[in-house]
ROZALO-140028 format. One record per residue: x, y, z of N, C-alpha, C in turn. Coordinates in steps of 0.05 Angstrom, whole numbers, plus 32768, in hexadecimal, padded with zeros to 4 digits. Each point is the difference from the previous one (the first is absolute). Layout:
N
nu nv nw cau cav caw cu cv cw
X Y Z X Y Z X Y Z
...
This chain:
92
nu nv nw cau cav caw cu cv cw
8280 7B5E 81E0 800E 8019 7FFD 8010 8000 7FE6
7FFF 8014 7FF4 801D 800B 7FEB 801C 7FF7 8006
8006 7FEF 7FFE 801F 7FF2 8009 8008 8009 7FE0
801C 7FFB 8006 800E 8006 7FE5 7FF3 7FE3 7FE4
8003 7FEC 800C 7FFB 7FE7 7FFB 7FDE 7FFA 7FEC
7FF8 8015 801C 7FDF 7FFD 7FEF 7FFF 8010 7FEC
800F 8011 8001 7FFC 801A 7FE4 800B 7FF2 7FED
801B 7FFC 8004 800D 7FF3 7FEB 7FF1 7FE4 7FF1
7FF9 7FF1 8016 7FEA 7FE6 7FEB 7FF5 8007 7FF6
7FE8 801D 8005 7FE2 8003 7FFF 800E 800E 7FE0
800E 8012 7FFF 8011 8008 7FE0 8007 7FE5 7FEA
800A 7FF7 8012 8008 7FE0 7FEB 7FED 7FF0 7FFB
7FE3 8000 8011 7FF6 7FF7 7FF2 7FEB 8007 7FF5
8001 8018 7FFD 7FEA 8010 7FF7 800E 8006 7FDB
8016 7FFF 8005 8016 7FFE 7FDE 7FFF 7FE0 7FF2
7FFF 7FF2 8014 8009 7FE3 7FF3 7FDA 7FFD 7FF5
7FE9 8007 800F 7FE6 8000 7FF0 8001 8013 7FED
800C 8016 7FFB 7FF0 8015 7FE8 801D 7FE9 7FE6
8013 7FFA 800E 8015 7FEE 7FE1 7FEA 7FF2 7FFF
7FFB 7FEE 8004 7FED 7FEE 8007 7FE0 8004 7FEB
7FF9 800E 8007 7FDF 8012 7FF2 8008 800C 7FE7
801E 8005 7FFF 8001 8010 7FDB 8011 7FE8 7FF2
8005 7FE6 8011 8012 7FEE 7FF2 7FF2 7FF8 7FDD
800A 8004 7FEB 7FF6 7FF2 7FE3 7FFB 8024 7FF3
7FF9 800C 8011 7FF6 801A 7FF1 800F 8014 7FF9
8019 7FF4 7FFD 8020 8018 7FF9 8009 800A 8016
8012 801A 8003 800B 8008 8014 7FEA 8007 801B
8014 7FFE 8011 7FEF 8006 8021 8014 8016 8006
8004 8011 800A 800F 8020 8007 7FEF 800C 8018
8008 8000 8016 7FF8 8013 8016 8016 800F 8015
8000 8008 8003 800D 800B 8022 7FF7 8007 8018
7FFF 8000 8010 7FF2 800D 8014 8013 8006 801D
7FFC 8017 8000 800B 800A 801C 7FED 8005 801A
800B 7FFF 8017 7FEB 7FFB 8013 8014 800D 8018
7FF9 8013 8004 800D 800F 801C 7FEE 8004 8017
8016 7FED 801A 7FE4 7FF5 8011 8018 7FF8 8018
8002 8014 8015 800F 8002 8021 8012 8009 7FF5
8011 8012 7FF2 8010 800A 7FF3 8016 7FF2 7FF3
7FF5 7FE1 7FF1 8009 7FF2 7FF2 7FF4 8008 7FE1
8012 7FF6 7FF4 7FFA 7FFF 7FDE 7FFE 7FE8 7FF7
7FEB 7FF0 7FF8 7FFB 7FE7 7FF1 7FFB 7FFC 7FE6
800E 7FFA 7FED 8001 7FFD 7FE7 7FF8 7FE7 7FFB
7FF0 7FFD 7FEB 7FF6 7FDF 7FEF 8000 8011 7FEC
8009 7FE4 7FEE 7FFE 8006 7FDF 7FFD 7FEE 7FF3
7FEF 7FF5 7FED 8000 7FE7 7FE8 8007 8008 7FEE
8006 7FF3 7FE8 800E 8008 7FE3 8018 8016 7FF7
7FF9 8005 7FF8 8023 8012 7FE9 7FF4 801C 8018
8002 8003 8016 7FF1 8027 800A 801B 7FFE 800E
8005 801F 800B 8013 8002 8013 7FF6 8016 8013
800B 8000 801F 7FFC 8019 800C 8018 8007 8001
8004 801D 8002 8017 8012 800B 7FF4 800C 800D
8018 8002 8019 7FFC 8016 8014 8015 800E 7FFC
7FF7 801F 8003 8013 801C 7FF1 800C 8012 8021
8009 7FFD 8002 800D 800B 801C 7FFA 8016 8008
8001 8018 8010 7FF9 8026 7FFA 8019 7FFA 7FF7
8017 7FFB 8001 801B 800C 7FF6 8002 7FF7 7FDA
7FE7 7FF1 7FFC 8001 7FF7 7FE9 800D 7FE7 7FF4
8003 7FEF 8011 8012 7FEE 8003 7FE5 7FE9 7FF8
800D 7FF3 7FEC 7FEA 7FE2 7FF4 8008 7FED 8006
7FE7 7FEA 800B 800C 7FEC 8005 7FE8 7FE8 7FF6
8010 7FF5 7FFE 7FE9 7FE6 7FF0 7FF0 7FF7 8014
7FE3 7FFC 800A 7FF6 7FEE 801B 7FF4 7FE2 7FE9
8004 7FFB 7FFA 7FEE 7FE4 7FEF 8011 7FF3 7FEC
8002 7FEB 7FF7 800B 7FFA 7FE7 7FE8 7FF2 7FEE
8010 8009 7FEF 7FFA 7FF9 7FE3 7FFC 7FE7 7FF9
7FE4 7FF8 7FF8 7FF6 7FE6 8002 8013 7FF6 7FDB
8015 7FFF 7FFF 8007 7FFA 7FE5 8008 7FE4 7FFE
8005 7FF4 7FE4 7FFF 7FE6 7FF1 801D 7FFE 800B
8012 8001 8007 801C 8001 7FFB 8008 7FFA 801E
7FE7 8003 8015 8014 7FF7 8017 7FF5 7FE2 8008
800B 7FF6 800A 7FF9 7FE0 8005 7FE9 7FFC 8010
7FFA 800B 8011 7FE9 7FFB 800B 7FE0 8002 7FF7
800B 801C 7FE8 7FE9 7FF5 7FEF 7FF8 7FFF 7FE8
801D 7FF1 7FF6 8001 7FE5 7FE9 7FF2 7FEA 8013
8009 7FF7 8013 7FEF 7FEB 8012 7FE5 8004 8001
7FFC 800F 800A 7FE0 800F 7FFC 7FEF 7FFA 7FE4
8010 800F 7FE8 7FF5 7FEE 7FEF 7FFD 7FEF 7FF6
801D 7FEF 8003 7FFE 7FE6 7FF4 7FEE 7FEA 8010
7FF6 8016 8016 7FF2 7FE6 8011 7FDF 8007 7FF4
7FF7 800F 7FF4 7FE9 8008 7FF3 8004 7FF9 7FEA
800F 7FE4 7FF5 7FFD 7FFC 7FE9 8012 8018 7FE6
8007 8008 8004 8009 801E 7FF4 801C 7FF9 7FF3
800A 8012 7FF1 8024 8004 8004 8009 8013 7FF5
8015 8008 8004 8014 801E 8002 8011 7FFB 7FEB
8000 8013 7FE6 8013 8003 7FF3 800D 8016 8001
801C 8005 7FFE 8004 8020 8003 800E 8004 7FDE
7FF8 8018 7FFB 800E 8004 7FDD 8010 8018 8001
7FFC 8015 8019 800F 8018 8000 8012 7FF9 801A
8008 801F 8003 8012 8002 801B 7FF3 800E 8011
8000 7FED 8015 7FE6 8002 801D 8008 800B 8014
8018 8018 7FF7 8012 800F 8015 7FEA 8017 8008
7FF0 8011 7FF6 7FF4 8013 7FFA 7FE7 7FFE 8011
């Protein structure tokens, strides 16, 4: 059955193969939304974001931002051999 659990792996690892299949070939960027028992499931790889816009118009971030600057994935890269320099301000 659709448990929350199986959706959620079956997303993770259906993201961790497409990083995986574009790894060496420059950026990877996807999103995908999936509305399913009147849940909303978001996956995302690379620099993408989803918003969800409210009727009252109200934004709200559902994903983050796969960026250089947060630790988990400086880890990420430095574990791919990689490394993170920053030269600007990564407020933005």
């Amino acid at each position: 059955s659709l448990t929350d659990a199986v959706i959620r792996d079956a997303l993770k690892s259906c993201f961790i193969q497409l990083d995986a299949d574009y790894l060496g070939r420059g950026g990877t960027t996807a999103t995908v939304a999936l509305i399913l028992n009147n849940k909303i499931w978001i996956a995302n790889v690379g620099d993408s974001r989803a918003i969800l816009v409210k009727e009252d118009g109200t934004a709200i971030q559902a994903s983050e931002d796969a960026k250089p600057y947060i630790p988990r994935y400086i880890k990420k890269i430095e574990k791919l051999k990689g490394f993170v320099t920053i030269t600007k301000n990564t407020s933005s």
